[in-house]
C-alpha positions in Angstrom: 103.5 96.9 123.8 103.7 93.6 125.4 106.8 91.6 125.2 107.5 88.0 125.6 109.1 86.6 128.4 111.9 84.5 126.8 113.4 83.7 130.1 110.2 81.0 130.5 110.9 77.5 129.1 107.8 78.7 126.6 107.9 82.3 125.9 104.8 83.8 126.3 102.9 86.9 127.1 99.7 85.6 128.8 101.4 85.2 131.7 101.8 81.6 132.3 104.3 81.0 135.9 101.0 82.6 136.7 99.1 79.3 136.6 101.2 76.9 137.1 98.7 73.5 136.3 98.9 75.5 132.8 102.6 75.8 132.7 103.3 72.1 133.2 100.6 70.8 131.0 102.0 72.9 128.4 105.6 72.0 129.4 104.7 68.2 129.5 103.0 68.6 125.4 106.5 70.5 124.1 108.6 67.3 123.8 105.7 65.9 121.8 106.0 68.7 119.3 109.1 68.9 119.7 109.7 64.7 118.2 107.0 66.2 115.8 109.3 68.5 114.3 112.0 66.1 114.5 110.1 63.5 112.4 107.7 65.6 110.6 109.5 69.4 109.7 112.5 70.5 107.5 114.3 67.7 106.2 117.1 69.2 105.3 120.2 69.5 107.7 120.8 73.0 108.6 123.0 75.0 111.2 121.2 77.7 111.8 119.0 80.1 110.0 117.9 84.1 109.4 114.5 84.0 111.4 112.4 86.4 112.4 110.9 85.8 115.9 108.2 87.2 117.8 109.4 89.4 120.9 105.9 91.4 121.0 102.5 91.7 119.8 102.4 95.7 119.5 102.7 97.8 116.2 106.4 98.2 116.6 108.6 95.6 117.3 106.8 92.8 117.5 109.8 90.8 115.0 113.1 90.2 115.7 115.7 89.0 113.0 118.8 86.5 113.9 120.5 83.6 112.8 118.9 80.4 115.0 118.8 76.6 114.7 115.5 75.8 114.1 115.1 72.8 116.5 116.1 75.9 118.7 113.2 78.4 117.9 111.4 79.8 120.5 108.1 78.9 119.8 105.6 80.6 122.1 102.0 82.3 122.7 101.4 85.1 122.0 97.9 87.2 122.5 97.3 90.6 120.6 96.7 93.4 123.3 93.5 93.2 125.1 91.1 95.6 125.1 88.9 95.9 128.4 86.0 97.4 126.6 85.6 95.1 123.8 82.2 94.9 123.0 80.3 91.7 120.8 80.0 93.0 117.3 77.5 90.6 115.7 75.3 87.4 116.7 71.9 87.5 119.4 74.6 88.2 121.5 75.8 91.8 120.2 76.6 94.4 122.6 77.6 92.2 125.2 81.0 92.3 127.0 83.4 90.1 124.8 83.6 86.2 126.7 87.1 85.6 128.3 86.1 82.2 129.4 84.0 79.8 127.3 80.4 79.4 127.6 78.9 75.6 128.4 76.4 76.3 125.6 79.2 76.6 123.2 82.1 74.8 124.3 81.7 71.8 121.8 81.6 74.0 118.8 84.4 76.6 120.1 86.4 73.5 120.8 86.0 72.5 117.1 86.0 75.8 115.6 90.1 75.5 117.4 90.8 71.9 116.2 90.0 72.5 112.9 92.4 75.7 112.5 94.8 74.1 114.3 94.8 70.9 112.5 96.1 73.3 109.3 99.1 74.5 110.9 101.2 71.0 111.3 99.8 69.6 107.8 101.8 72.8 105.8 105.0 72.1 108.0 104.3 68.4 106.5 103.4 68.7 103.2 106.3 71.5 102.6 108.3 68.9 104.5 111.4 67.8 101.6 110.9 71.3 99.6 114.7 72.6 101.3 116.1 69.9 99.1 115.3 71.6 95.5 115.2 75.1 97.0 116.0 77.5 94.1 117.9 79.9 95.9 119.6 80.5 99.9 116.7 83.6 99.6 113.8 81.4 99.0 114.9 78.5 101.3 115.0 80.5 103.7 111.4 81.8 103.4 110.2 78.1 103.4 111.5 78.0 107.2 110.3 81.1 108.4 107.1 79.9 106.9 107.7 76.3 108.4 108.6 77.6 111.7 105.4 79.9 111.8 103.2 77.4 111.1 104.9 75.6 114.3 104.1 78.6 116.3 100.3 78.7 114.7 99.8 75.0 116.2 101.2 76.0 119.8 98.9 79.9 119.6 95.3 76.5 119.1 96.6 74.6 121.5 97.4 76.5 123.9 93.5 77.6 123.6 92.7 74.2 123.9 94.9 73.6 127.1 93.8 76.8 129.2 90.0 76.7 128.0 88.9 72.9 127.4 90.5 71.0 130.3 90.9 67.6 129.5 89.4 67.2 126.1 91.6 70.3 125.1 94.3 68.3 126.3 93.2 65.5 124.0 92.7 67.5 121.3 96.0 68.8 121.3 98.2 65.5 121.0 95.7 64.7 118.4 97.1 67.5 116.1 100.4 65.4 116.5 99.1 62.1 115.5 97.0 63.0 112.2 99.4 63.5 109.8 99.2 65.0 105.9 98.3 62.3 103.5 97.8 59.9 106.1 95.7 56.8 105.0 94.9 56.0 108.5 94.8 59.2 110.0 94.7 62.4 107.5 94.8 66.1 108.3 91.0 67.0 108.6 90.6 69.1 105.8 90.9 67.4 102.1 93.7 70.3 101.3 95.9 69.4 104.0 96.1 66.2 102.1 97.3 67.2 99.0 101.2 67.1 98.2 103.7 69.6 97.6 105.8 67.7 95.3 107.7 71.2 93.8 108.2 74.8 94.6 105.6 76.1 91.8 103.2 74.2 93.8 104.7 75.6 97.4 104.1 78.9 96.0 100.3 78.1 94.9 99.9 77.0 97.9 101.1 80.0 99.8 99.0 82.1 97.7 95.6 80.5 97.3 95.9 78.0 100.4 97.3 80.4 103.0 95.3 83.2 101.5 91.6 80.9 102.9 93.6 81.0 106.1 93.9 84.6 106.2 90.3 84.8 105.7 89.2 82.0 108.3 91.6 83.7 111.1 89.9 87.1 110.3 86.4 85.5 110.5 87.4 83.6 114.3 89.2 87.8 115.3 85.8 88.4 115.2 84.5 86.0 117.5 82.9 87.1 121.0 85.7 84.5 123.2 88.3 87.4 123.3 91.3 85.0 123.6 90.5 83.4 120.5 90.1 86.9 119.0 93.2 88.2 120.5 95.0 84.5 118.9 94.0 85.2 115.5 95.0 88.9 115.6 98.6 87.9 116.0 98.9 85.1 113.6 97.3 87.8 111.0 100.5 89.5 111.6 102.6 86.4 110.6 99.9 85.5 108.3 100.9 88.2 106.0 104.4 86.6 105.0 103.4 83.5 103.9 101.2 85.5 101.0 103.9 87.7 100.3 106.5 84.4 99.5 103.6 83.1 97.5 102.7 86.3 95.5 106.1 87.0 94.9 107.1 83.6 94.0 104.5 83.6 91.6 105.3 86.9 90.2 108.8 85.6 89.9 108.4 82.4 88.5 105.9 84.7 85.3 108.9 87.0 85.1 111.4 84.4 84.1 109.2 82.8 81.8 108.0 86.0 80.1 112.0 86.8 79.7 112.8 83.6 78.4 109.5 83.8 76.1 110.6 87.1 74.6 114.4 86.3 74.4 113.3 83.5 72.2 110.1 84.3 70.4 108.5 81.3 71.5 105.8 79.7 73.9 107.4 76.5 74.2 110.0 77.4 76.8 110.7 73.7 77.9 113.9 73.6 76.1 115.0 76.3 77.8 114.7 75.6 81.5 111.5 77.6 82.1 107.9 76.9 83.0 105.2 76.9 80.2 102.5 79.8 81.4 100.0 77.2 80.0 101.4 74.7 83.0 101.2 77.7 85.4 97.9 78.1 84.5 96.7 74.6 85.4 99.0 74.7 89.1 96.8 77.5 89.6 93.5 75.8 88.3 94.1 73.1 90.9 95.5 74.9 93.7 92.5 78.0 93.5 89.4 75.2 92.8 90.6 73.0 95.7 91.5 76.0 98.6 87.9 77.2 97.0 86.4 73.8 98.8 88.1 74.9 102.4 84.8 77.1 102.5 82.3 74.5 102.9 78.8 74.5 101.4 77.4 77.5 99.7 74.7 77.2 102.2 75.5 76.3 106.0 73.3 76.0 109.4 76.2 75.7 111.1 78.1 78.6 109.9 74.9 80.3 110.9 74.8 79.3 113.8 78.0 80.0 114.8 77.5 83.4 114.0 74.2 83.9 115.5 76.0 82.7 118.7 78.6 85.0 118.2 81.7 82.2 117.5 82.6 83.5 114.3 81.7 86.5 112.7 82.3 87.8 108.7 85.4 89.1 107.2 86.1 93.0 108.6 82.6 92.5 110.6 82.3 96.4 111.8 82.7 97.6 108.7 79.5 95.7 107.5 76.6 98.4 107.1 73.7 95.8 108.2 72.0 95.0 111.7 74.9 92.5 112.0 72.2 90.2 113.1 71.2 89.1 109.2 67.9 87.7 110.2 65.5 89.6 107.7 68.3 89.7 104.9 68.6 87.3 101.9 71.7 86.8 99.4 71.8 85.2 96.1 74.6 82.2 96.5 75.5 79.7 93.7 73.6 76.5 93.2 72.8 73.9 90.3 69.4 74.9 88.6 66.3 71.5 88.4 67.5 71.5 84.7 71.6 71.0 85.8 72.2 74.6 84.5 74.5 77.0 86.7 72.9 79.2 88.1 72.3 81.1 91.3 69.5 80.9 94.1 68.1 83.4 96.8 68.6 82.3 100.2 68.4 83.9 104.1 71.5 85.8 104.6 72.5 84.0 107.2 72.9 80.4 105.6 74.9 81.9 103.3 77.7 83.0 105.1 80.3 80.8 103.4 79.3 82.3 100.0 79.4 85.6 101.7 83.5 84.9 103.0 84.2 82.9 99.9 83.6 85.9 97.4 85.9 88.2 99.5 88.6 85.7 99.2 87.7 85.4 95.3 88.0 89.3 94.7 91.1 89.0 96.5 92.8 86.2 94.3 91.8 88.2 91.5 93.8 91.2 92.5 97.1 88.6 92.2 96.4 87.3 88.6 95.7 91.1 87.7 99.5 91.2 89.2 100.7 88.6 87.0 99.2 89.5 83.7 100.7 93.0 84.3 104.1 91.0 84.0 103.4 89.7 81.0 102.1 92.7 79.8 105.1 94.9 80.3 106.5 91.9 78.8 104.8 92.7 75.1 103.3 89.7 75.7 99.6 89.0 74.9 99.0 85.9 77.0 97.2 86.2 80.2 96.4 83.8 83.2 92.8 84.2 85.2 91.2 81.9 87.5 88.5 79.3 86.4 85.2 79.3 87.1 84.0 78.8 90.4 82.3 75.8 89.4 85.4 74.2 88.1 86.8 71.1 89.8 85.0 71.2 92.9 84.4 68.5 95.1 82.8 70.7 98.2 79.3 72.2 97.7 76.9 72.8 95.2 79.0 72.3 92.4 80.5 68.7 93.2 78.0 66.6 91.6 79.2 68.2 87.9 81.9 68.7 85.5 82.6 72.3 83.9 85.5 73.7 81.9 87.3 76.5 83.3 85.2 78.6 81.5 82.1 77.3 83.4 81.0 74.9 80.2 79.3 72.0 81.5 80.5 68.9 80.1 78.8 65.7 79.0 79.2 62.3 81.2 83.0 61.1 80.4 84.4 64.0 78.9 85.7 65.2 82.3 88.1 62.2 82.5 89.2 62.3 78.8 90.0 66.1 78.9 90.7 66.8 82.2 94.7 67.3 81.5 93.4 70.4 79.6 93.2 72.0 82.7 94.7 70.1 85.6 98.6 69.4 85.7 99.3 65.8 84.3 101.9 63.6 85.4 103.9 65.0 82.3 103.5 68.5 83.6 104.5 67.8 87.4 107.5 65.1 86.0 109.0 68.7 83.9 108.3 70.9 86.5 110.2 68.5 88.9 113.1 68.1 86.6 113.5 72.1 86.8 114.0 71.6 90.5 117.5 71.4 91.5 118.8 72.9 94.2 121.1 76.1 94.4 122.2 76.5 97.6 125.0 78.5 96.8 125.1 82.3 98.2 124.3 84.8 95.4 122.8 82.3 92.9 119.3 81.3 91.6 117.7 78.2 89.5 116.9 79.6 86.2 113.3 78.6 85.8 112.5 81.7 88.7 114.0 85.2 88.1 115.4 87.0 91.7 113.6 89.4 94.2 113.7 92.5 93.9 115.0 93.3 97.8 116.3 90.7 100.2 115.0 90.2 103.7 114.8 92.7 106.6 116.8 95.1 104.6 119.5 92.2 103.4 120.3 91.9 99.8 119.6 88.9 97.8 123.3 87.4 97.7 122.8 87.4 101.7 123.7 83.9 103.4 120.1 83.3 105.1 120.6 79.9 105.7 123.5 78.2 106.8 123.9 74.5 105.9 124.8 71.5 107.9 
């Protein structure tokens, strides 16, 4: 197991008073981040907080839990364990000992492969950034930090990789993270995601399920990759990773339960006049949240994920368990297209432009599994309403589908109706002005809003009337 060194002004476990042009140009980027938080993170005042922290990357122990100002976390870097005989699993270059520095061949698209993850990590801390002030519960605020202050730690694991590996257009890189900010006219997050608001917590628990759930799958894609640090990076934050699904399949599962109570309690479907959320406004939060994290996979077809993965750069969701050559270059696949005619339809390609179909429909089988969650609330509620995702062709602005308009069903729709029926599907400013009326804040210990039923367990063992988060 390999603990952090907390007595270095960054805690780390790469060893970094070993390279000291390293430590200072890391040192000299913390008060950057640092006036990022300030200006950019939790808005609302707190004294300190129940946080988990990193102390090592092993099985056990690799989370401590204690109350600590969040302008005070240690953020730090933190590698999974190396293994010395870590062998390339995919790519021309399969075999081979894993890369500890970067080739020159692919140091322009390693170096993006980094700014692009990275990029995510500030624009959640930013778009979550006034959520503390309608939190529904101490329980739940408190998950928004530890997710807020993960996210931190997710920017510093990139740009570190940027600092150590890319010299000085790393170092560029890295204070460009701090500029771009979410929503930005000027200068937006890079992906069209990162851009979106989270106005409400329905939507901060969407997001946490669909949004953070593509960033489980992108991080497992780059563990793959044949530059071991980068591997080693993404097998940590899978670690954290995990959290931020659980607050958004939970909160989701919450928010069903209350309604489904309040449904059943008063034989109705219209549960607006009674302080909870409509399943039929649920369902369109989770129409727009699932179509748009659906674009964050690119193109059906791609010649650069291909050639990232022939390279070796970034590989395919649990790679060694695939039962192929892992080279793909006789295979084919059938991925999703748009027929001559404007039908749906599907098309065969070569395996290996179709990579981002391939890591798209493990991330749709796995969304699945969470409205199959949800509808078994409302079953065991005697309820015969049930939620489901839309088509994949639904509301997408990435790929093959963005050129048309479908229903949720996968209907296609004639020129025009899009825009007069649209608030069928997607929330409309009446939807997101009720949801945000249901959001005041109960920041007292023990108590919860009434539009969300309470966890079932607390935190680390705490009970649900714990004081996680102590205000300013």
């Amino acid at each position: 197991m390999t603990a952090a060194d907390y007595q270095e002004k960054i805690p780390n476990n790469v060893g970094l008073h070993e390279d000291r042009r390293l430590q200072r140009a890391l040192e000299a980027w913390q008060p950057s981040f640092l006036a990022w938080w300030d200006a950019m993170g939790p808005a609302l005042p707190t004294r300190d907080v129940y946080l988990r922290t990193a102390v090592s990357v092993g099985r056990e122990g690799w989370a401590r839990f204690g109350f600590v100002p969040m302008r005070e976390y240690r953020w730090g870097i933190f590698l999974a364990e190396r293994d010395p005989g870590r062998r390339i699993a995919f790519g021309e270059h399969k075999g081979e000992p894993a890369w500890e520095k970067v080739p020159g061949e692919y140091r322009a698209d390693l170096r993006r492969l980094i700014v692009i993850q990275g990029d995510t990590e500030p624009a959640s801390v930013e778009q979550q950034r006034y959520l503390g002030a309608t939190a529904p519960s101490l329980y739940d605020l408190r998950n928004l930090f530890q997710v807020n202050v993960e996210e931190g730690r997710h920017l510093w694991a990139m740009v570190y990789l940027l600092h150590a590996h890319f010299g000085r257009e790393g170092r560029e890189e890295a204070e460009e993270l701090l500029r771009r900010s979410s929503g930005s006219l000027e200068s937006p997050r890079i992906l069209g995601a990162f851009n979106e608001q989270t106005p409400d917590w329905l939507s901060f628990y969407m997001f946490t399920y669909f949004t953070d759930r593509d960033g489980k799958y992108q991080l497992g894609t780059l563990k793959e990759s044949a530059f071991d640090p980068l591997s080693r990076t993404c097998e940590f934050m899978l670690k954290e990773e995990a959290h931020h699904m659980m607050v958004g399949t939970t909160g989701i599962d919450r928010v069903v339960e209350r309604t489904a109570q309040v449904m059943a309690e008063n034989d109705t479907d219209d549960v607006t006049g009674h302080g909870a959320i409509p399943l039929a406004i649920i369902q369109k939060y989770l129409n727009f949240h699932y179509s748009v994290s659906l674009d964050l996979f690119g193109s059906e077809t791609s010649t650069n994920a291909a050639r990232y993965y022939t390279a070796g750069l970034k590989g395919r969701w649990m790679e060694e368990r695939r039962r192929d050559d892992h080279a793909l270059t006789s295979d084919s696949m059938l991925v999703d297209a748009v027929t001559e005619d404007g039908e749906i339809g599907q098309q065969e390609v070569v395996a290996l432009l179709a990579l981002n179909t391939d890591l798209r429909r493990q991330y749709i089988a796995d969304c699945a599994s969470g409205v199959s969650r949800w509808n078994r609330i409302l079953e065991s509620a005697r309820l015969p309403h049930r939620l489901r995702l839309p088509h994949v062709a639904f509301n997408r602005k990435v790929g093959a589908f963005a050129g048309i308009d479908v229903t949720p069903d996968g209907e296609r729709l004639a020129p025009g109706e899009w825009e007069r029926r649209k608030g069928e599907w997607l929330p409309t400013e009446v939807d997101k002005t009720y949801v945000r009326s249901l959001m005041q804040p109960v920041h007292e210990r023990g108590k919860i809003a009434a539009w969300i039923a309470p966890p079932r367990q607390g935190i680390n063992g705490k009970p649900f009337d714990w004081d996680y988060v102590h205000l300013s």
